[in-house]
C-alpha positions as CSV (number, residue, x, y, z in Angstrom):
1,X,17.9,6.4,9.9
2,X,15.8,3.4,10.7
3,X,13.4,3.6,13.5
4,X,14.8,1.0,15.1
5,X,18.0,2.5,15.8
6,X,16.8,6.2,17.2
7,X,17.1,6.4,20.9
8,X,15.0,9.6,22.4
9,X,17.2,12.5,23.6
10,X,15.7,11.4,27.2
11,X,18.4,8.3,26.8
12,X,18.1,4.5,28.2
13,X,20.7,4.2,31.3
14,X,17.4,4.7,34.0
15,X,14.4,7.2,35.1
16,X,10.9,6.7,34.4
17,X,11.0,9.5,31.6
18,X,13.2,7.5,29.1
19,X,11.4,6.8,26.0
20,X,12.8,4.8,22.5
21,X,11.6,5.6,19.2
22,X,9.9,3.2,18.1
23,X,8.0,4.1,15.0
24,X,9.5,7.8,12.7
25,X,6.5,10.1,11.8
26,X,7.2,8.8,8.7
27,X,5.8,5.4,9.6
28,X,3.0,7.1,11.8
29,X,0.8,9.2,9.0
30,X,1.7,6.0,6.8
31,X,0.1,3.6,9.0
32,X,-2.6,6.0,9.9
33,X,-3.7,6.5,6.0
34,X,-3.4,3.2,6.0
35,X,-6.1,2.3,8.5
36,X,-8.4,5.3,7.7
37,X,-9.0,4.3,4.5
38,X,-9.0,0.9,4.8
39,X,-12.3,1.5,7.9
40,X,-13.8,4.2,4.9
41,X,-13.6,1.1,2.2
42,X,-14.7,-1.5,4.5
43,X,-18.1,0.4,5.7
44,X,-18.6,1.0,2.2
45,X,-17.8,-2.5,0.9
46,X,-20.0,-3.8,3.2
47,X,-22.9,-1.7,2.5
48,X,-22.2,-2.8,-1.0
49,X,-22.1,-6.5,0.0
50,X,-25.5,-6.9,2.1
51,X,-28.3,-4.4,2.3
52,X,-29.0,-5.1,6.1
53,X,-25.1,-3.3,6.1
54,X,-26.6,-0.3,3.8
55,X,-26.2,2.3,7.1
56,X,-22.4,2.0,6.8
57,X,-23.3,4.1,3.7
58,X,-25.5,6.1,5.2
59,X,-23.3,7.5,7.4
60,X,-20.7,8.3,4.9
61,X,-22.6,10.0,2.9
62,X,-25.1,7.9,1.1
63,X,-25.0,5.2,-1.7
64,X,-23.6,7.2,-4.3
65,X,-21.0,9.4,-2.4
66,X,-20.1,5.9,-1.2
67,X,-20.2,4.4,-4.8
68,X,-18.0,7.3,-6.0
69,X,-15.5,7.3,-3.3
70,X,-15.3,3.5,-2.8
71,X,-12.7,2.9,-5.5
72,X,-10.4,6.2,-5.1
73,X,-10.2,5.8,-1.7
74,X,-8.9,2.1,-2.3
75,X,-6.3,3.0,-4.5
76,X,-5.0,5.6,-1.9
77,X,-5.2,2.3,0.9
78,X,-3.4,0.4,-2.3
79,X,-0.5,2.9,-2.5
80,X,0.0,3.5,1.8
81,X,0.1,-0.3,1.7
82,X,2.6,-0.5,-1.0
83,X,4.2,2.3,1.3
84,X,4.4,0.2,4.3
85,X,6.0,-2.8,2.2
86,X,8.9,-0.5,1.5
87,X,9.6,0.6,4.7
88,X,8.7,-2.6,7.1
89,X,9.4,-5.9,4.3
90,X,13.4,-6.1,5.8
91,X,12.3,-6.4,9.1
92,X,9.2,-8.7,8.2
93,X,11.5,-12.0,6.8
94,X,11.2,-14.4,9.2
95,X,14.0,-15.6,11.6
96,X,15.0,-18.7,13.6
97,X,13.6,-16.6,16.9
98,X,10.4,-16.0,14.8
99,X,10.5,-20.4,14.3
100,X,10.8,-20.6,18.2
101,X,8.4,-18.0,19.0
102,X,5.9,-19.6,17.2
103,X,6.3,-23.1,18.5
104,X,5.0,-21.7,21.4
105,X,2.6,-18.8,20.2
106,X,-0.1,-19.8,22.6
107,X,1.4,-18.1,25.5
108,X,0.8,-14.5,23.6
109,X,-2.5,-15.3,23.2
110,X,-2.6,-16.2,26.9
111,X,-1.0,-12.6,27.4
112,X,2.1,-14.4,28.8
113,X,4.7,-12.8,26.9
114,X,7.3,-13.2,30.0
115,X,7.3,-16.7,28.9
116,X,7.7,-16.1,24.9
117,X,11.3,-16.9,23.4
118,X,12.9,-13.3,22.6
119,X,12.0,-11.9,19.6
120,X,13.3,-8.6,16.8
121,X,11.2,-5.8,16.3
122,X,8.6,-7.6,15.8
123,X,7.6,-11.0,16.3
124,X,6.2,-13.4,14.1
125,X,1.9,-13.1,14.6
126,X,2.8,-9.5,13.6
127,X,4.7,-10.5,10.3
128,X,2.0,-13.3,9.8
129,X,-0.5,-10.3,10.1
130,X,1.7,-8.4,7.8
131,X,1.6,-11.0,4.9
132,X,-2.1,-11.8,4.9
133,X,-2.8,-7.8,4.7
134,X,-0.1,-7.2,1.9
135,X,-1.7,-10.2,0.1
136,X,-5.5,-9.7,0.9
137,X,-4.8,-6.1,-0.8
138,X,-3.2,-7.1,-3.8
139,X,-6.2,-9.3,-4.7
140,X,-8.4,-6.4,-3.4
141,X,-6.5,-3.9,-5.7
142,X,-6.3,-6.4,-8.8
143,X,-10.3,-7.7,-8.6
144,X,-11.5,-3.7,-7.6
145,X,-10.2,-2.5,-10.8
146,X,-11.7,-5.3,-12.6
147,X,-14.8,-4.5,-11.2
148,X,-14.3,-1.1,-11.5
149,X,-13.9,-0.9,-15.3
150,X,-16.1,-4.1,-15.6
151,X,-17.9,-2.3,-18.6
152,X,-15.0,-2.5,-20.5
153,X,-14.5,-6.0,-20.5
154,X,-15.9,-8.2,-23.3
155,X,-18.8,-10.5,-22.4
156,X,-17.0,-13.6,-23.5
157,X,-14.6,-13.0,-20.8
158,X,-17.4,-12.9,-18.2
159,X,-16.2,-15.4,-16.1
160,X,-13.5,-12.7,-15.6
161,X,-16.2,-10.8,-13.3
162,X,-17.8,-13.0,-11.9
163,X,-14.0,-14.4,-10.7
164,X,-13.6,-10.8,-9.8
165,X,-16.2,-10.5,-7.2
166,X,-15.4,-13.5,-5.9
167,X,-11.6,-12.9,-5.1
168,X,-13.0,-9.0,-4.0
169,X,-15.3,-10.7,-1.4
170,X,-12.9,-13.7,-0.2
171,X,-10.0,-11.1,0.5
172,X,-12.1,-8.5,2.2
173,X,-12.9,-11.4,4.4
174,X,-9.5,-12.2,5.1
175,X,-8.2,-9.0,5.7
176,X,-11.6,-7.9,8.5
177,X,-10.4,-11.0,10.2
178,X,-6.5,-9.7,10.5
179,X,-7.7,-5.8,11.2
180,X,-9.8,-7.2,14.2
181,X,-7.0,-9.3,15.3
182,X,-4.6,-6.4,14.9
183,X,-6.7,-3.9,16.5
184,X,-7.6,-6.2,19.5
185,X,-3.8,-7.4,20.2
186,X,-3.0,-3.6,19.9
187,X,-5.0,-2.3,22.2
188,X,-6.6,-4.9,24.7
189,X,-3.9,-7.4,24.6
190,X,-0.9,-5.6,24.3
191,X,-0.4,-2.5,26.4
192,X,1.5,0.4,25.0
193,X,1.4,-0.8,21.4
194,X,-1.7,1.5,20.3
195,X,0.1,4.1,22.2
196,X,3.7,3.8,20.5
197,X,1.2,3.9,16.7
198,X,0.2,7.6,17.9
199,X,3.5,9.2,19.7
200,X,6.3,7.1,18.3
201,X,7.6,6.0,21.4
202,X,8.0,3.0,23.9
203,X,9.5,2.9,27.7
204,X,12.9,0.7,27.6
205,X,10.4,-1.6,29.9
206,X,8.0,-2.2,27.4
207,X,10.5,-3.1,24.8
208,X,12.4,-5.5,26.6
209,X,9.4,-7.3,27.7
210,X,7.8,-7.7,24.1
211,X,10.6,-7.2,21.5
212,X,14.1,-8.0,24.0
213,X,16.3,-8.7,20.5
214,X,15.3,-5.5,19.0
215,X,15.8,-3.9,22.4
216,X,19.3,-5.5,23.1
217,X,20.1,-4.1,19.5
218,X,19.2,-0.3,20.0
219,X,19.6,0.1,23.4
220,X,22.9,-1.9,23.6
221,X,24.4,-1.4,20.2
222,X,24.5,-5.3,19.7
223,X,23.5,-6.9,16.8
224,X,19.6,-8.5,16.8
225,X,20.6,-12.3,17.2
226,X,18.6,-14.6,15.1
């Protein structure tokens, strides 16, 4: 059963105690192997990428525990991320409410979300957040392993490499940017959301406040509206 449709035995009518399930343990140690490895490969990466970064490597073990690890570690990130598509790519299409949200998207980052248009279980920075990660590590997946068996590949095809790095770098990039954005919004912006990652479970409060279409659908029984 989607998470989105448990209710906690505590119920909804009223009391302080009531809690909704917001995330199954399922999605938890998903999401959780997901950012592990990804902070392991970007410490690493970047102590690969500039020398003034080499401590990152240092600290995990030293260049060539790092160098070893660097690309198994990545394909275990690859496959949670591939996990995380399956489960979350339904409720990640946008929506009209996602179209209106974003119009005006610069109350959330004013932390105004009374004033947002109401959104599904999640709105649409998250799904933009979603997209640029599931992207950024496909090309990080695709230009490690070229990298990673660059012996292999004839010299004439050289440019191959040299592309390789290239896309490597440039998607790294891209997806530090959206991990610092989703780790900030998570916990300094958005109370409770760091909290819901770790237990599963949101007050009815919260929910209306930040996700009122997904709330009205669970709590209520109605259909999300779009």
């Amino acid at each position: 059963m989607s998470a989105s449709r448990v209710i906690s035995s505590a119920g909804v009518a009223g009391g302080s105690g009531e809690r909704i399930l917001r995330y199954t343990l399922w999605e938890r140690v998903v999401h959780w192997v997901a950012a592990l490895t990804y902070i392991y490969n970007l410490l690493t990466g970047l102590a690969f990428w500039s020398p003034y970064m080499f401590w990152a490597a240092v600290i995990v073990g030293g260049g060539a525990t790092a160098r070893f690890w660097h690309p198994w570690i990545g394909l275990v990130f690859a496959v949670s991320v591939f996990c995380m598509h399956w489960m979350w790519r339904r409720d990640m299409a946008t929506t009209e409410a996602d179209r209106k949200w974003f119009r005006v998207m610069y109350l959330y980052v004013l932390n105004e979300d009374e004033k947002l248009p109401p959104v599904g279980r999640y709105n649409f920075g998250q799904k933009l957040l979603f997209w640029v990660m599931w992207y950024g590590s496909i090309c990080l997946l695709l230009s490690g392993v070229v990298m990673w068996y660059s012996e292999a590949i004839p010299w004439s095809l050289r440019a191959l490499r040299y592309l390789a790095v290239a896309v490597h770098v440039a998607s790294a990039f891209a997806t530090i940017a959206g991990f610092i954005i989703h780790v900030y919004m998570g916990t300094a912006m958005v109370r409770g959301g760091f909290t819901a990652i770790v237990n599963g479970e949101v007050s009815p409060r919260w929910a209306k406040m930040h996700h009122s279409l997904w709330y009205d659908e669970v709590v209520r029984g109605g259909p999300a509206k779009k």
